[in-house]
TIRO-2110 file (N, C-alpha, C; in Angstrom, 1 decimal):
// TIRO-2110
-29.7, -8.3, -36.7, N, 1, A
-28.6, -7.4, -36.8, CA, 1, A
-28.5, -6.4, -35.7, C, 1, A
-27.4, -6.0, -35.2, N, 2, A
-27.0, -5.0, -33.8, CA, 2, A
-27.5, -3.6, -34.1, C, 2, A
-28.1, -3.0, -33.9, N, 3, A
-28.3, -1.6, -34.1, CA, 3, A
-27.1, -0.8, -34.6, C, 3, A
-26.2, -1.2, -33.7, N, 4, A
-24.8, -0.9, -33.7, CA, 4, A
-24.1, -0.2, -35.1, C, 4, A
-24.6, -1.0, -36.0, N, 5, A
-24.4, -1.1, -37.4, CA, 5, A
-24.6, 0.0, -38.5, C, 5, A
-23.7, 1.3, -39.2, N, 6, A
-24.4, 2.4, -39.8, CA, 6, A
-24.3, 1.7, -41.0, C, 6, A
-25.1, 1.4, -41.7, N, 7, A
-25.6, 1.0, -43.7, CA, 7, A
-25.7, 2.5, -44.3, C, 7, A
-24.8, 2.3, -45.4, N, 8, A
-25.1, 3.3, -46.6, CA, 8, A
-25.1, 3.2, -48.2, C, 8, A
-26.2, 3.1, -48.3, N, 9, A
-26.1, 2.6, -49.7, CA, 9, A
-26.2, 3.6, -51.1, C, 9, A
-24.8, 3.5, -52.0, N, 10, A
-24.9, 4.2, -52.9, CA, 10, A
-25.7, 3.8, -54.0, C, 10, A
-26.7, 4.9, -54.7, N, 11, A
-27.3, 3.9, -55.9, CA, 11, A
-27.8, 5.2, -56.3, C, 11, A
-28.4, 4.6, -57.9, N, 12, A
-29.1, 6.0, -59.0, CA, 12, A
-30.1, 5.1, -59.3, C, 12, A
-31.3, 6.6, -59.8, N, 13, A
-32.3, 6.1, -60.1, CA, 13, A
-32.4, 5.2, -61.8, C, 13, A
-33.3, 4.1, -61.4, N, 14, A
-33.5, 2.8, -62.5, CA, 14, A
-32.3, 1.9, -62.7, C, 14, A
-31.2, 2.2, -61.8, N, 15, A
-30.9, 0.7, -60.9, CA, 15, A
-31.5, -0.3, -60.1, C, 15, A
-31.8, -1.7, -61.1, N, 16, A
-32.5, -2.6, -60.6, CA, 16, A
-32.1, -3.2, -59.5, C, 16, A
-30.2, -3.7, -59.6, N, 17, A
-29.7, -4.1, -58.6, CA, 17, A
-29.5, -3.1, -57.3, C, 17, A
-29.7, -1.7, -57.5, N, 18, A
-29.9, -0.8, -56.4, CA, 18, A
-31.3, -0.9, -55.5, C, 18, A
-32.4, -1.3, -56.7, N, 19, A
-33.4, -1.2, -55.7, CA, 19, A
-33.7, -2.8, -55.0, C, 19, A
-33.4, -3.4, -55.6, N, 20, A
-32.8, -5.2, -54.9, CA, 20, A
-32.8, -4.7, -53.7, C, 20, A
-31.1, -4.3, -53.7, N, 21, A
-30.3, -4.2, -52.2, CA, 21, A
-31.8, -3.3, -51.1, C, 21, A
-31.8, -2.7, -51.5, N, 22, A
-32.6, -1.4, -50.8, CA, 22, A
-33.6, -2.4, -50.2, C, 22, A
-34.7, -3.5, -50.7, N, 23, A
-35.7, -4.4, -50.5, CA, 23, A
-35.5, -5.2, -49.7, C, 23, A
-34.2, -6.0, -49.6, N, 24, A
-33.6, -6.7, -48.9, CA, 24, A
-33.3, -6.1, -48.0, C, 24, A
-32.6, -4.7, -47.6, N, 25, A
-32.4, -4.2, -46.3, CA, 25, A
-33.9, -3.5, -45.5, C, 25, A
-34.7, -3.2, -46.3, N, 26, A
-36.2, -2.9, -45.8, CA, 26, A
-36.5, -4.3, -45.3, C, 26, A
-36.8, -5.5, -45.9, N, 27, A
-38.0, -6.8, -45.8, CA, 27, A
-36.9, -6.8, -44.6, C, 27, A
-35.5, -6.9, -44.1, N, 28, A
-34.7, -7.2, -42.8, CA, 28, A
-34.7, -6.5, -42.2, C, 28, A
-35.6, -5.1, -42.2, N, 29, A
-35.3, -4.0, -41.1, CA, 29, A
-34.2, -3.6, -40.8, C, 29, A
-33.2, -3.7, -41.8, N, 30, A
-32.0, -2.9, -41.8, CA, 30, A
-32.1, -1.4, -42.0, C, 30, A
-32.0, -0.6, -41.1, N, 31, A
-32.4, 1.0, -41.4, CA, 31, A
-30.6, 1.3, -42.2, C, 31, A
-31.3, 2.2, -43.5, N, 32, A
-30.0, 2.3, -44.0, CA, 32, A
-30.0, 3.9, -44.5, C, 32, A
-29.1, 4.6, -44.8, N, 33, A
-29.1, 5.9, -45.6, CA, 33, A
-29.1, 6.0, -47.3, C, 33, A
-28.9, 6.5, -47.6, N, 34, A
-29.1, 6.5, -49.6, CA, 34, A
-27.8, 7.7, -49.9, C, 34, A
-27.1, 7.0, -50.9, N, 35, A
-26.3, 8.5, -51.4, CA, 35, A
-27.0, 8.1, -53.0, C, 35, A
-27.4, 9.3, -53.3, N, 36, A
-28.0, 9.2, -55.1, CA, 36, A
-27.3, 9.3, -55.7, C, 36, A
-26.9, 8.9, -56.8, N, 37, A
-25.5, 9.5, -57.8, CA, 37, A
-25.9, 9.7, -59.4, C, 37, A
-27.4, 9.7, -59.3, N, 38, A
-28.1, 9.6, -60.6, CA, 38, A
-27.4, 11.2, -60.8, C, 38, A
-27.0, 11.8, -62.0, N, 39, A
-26.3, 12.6, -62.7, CA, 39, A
-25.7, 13.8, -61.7, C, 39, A
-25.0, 13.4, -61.0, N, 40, A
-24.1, 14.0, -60.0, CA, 40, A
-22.6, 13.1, -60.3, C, 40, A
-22.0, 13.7, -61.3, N, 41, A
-20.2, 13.0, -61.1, CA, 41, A
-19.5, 13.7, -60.1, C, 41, A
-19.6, 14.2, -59.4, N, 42, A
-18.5, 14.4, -58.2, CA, 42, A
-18.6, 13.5, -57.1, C, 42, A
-20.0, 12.6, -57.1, N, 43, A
-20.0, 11.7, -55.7, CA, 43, A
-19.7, 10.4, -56.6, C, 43, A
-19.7, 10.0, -58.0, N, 44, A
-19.1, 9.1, -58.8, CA, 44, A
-17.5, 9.3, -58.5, C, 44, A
-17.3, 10.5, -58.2, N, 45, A
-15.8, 10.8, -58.3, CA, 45, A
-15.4, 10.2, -56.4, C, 45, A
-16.1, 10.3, -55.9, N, 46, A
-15.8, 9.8, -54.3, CA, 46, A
-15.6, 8.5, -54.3, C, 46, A
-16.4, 8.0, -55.0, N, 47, A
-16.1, 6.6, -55.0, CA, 47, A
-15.2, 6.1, -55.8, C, 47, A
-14.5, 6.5, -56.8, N, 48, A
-13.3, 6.1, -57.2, CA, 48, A
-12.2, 6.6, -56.4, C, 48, A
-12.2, 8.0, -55.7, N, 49, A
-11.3, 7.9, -54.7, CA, 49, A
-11.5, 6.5, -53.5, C, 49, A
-12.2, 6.9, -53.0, N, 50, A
-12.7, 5.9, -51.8, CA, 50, A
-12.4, 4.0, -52.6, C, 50, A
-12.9, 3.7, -53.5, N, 51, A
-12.9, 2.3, -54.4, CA, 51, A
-12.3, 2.1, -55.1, C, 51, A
-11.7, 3.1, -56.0, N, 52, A
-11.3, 3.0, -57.3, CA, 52, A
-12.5, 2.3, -58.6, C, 52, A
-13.9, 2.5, -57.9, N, 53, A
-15.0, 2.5, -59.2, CA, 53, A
-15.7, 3.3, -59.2, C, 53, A
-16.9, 3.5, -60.2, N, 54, A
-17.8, 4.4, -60.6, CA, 54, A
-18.9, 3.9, -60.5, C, 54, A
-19.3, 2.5, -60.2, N, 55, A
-20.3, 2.0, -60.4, CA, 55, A
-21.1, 1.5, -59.2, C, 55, A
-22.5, 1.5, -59.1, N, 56, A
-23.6, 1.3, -58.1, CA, 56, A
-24.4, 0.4, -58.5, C, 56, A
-24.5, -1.1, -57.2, N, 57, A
-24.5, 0.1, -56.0, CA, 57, A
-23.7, -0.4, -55.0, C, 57, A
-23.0, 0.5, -54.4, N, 58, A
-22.3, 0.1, -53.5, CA, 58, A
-22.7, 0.2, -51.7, C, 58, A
-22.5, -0.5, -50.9, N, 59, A
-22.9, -0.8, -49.6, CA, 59, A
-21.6, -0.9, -48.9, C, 59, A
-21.9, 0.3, -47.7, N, 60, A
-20.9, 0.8, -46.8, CA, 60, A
-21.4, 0.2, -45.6, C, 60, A
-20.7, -0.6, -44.9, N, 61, A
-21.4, -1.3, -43.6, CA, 61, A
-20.5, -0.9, -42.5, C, 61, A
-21.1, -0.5, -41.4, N, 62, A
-19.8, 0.3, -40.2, CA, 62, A
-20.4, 0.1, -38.6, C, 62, A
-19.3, -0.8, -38.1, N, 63, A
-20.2, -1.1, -36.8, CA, 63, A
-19.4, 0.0, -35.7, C, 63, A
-20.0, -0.2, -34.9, N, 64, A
-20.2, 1.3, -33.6, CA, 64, A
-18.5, 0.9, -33.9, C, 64, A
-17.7, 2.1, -33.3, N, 65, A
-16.7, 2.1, -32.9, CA, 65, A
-15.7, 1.9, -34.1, C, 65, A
-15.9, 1.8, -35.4, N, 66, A
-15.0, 2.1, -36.3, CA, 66, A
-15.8, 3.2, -37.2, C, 66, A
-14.3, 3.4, -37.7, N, 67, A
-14.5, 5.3, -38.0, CA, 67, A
-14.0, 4.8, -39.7, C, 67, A
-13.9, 3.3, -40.3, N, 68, A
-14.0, 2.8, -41.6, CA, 68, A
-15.1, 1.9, -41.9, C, 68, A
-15.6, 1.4, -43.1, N, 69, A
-16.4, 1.3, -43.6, CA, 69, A
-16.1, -0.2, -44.1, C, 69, A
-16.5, -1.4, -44.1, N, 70, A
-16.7, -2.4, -44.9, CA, 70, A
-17.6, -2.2, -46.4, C, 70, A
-17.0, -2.1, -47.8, N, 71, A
-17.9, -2.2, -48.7, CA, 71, A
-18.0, -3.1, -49.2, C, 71, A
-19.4, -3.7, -49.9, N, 72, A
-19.6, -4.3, -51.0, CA, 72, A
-20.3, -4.1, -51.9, C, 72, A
-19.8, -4.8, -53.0, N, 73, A
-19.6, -4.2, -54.6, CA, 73, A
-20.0, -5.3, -55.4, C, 73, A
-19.9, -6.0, -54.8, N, 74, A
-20.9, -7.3, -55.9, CA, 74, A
-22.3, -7.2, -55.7, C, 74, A
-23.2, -7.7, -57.1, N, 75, A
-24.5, -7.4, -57.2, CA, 75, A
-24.9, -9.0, -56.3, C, 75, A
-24.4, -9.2, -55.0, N, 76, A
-25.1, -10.5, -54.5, CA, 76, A
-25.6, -10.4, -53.1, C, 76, A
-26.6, -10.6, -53.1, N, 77, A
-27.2, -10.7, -51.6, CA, 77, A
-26.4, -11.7, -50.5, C, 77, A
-25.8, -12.8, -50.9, N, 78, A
-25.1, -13.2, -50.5, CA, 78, A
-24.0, -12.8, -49.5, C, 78, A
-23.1, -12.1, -50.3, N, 79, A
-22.2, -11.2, -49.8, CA, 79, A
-22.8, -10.1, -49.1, C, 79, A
-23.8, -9.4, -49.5, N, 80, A
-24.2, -8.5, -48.7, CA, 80, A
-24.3, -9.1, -47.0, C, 80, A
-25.0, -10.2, -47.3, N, 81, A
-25.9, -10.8, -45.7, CA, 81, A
-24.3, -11.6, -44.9, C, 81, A
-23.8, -11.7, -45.5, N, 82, A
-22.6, -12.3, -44.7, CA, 82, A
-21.5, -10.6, -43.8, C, 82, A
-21.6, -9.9, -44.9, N, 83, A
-21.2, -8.1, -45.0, CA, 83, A
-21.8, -7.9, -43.2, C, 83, A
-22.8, -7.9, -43.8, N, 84, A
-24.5, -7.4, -42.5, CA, 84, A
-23.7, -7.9, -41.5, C, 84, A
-23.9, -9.6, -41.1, N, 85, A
-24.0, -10.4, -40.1, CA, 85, A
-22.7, -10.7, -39.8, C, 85, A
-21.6, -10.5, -40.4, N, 86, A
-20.4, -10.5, -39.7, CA, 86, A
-20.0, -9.6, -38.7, C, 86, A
-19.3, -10.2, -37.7, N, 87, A
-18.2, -8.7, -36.7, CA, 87, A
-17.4, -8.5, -37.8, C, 87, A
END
């Protein structure tokens, strides 16, 4: 994957499918950031502006030069690695 790439992943603690994602982007050397949302509702609240859900975890993918975000919201590695590896 291009360096190029900013990853942000929202997630709370004893989310299993949070710490999945997180494993999968470590074992690939995806350097990524964390937003916590474990009992903080105003960044639950971002994301239903931003999504229209409340639920984690979600993955913000953003390559150099755009100032928007590709998310994914399904619990699938799948979709995430196509997310990653696509322009």
């Amino acid at each position: 994957m291009s360096q190029t790439k900013k990853v942000v992943v929202w997630s709370k603690a004893g989310c299993s499918y949070c710490e999945e994602v997180k494993s999968y982007l470590t074992e690939n050397n995806v350097e990524y950031s964390t937003v916590d949302v474990t009992e903080n509702d105003l960044l639950r609240d971002v994301l239903e502006v931003k999504y229209g859900i409340r639920y984690v975890p979600v993955v913000e993918i953003s390559s150099s030069g755009q100032e928007s975000y590709k998310a994914v919201f399904k619990v699938d590695l799948e979709a995430l690695k196509e997310a990653l590896y696509t322009p």
